[in-house]
C-alpha positions in Angstrom: -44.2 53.4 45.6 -45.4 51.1 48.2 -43.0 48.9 50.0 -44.8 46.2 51.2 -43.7 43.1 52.8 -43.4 39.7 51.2 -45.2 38.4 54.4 -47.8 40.9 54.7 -51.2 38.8 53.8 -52.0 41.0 51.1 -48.8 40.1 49.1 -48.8 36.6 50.0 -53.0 36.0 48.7 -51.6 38.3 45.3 -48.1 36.2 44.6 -51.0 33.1 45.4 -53.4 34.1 42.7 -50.7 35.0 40.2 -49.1 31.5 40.3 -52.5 29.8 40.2 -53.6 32.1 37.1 -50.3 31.7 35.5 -50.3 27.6 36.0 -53.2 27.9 33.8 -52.2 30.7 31.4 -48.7 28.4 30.6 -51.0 25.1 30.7 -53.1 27.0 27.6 -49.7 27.8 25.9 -48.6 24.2 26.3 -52.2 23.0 24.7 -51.7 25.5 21.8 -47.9 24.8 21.3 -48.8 21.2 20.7 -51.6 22.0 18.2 -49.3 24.2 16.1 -45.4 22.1 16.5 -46.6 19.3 17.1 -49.9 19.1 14.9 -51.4 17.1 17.9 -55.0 18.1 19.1 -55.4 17.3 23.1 -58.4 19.5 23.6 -58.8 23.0 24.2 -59.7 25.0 27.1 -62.8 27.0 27.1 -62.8 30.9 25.9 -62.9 32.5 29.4 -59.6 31.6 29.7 -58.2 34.3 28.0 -58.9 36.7 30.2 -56.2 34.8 32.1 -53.7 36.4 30.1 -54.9 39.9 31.3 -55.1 39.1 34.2 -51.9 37.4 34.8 -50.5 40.6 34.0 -52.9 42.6 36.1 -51.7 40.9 39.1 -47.9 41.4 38.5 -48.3 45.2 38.2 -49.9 45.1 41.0 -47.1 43.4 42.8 -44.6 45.8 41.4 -46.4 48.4 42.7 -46.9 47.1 46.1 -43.2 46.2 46.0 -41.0 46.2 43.1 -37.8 43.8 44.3 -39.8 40.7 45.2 -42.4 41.2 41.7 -38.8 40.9 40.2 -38.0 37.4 42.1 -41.5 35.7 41.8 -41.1 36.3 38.1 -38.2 35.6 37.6 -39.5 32.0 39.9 -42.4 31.5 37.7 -40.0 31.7 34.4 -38.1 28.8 36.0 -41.4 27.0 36.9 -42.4 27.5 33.7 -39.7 25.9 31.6 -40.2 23.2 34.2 -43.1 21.7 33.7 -44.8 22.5 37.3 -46.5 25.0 36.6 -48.2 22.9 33.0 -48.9 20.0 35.6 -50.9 22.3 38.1 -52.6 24.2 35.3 -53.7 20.9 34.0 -54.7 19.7 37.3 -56.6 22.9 37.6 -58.5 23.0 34.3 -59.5 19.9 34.5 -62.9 19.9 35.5 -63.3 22.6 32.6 -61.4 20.6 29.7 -63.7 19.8 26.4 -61.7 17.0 26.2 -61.9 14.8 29.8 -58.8 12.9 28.5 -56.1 15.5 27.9 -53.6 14.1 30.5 -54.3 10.4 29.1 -53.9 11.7 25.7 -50.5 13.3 26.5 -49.5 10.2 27.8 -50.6 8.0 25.0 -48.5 9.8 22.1 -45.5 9.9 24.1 -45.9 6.3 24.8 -46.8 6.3 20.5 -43.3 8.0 20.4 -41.5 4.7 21.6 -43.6 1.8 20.3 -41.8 3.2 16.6 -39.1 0.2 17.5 -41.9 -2.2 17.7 -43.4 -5.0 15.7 -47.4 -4.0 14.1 -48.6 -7.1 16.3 -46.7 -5.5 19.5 -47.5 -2.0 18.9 -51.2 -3.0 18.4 -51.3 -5.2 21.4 -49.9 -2.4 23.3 -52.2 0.5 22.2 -55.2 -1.4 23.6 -53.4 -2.3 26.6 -52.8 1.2 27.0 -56.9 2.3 26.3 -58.1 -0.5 28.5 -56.1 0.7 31.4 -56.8 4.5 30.5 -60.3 4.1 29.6 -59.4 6.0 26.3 -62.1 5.9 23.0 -60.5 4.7 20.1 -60.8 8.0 17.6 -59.0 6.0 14.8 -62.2 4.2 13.6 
């Protein structure tokens, strides 16, 4: 076994790419979560992103090998970023450009907001929901 230093540039670009690949790999979760709990569609990420997965775990062996204590405490730090939602915003941020669906974040936005207009009048809740595409520049797919 290696014992690397958490300094040493080669453990510092590794514990880099394994956030960055698992932003995205927790980002897809997220997207699929919502299609199966919530029977919401906000657009899927393109295939390629599986390998992610693989990877993901690719690159923490390899930090276990180069140094086993610290693989511990970065994943132990990406299961809290996880159930935060930090690493879901910069995996979303990230996969942006690659989205099917250009208006993932907007459409996130727009059924949470969907959530609370429940209390509201049909006039209210209408007015609102255009209000909310104008400003967004969201399609109306109800038609």
């Amino acid at each position: 076994m290696y014992d690397y230093s958490f300094w040493s540039p080669v453990y510092l670009a590794l514990t880099a790419a394994y956030f960055l690949v698992a932003s995205v790999v927790t980002f897809d979760i997220r997207l699929n979560q919502a299609k199966q709990i919530e029977d919401i569609d906000y657009g899927t990420l393109p295939a390629w992103v599986t390998l992610f997965y693989y990877f993901q775990w690719l690159l923490w062996i390899t930090l276990a090998i180069l140094n086993w204590k610290w693989a511990l405490v970065i994943f132990i730090i990406k299961f809290v970023l996880k159930i935060l939602p930090v690493l879901e915003t910069i995996g979303n941020f990230l996969m942006f450009p690659f989205s099917k669906d250009r208006n993932t974040a907007n459409r996130m936005e727009e059924v949470a907001a969907e959530k609370h207009l429940s209390d509201l009048s049909p006039e209210a809740r209408t007015a609102v929901r255009k209000m909310f595409r104008e400003k967004f520049g969201i399609e109306d797919d109800r038609k």
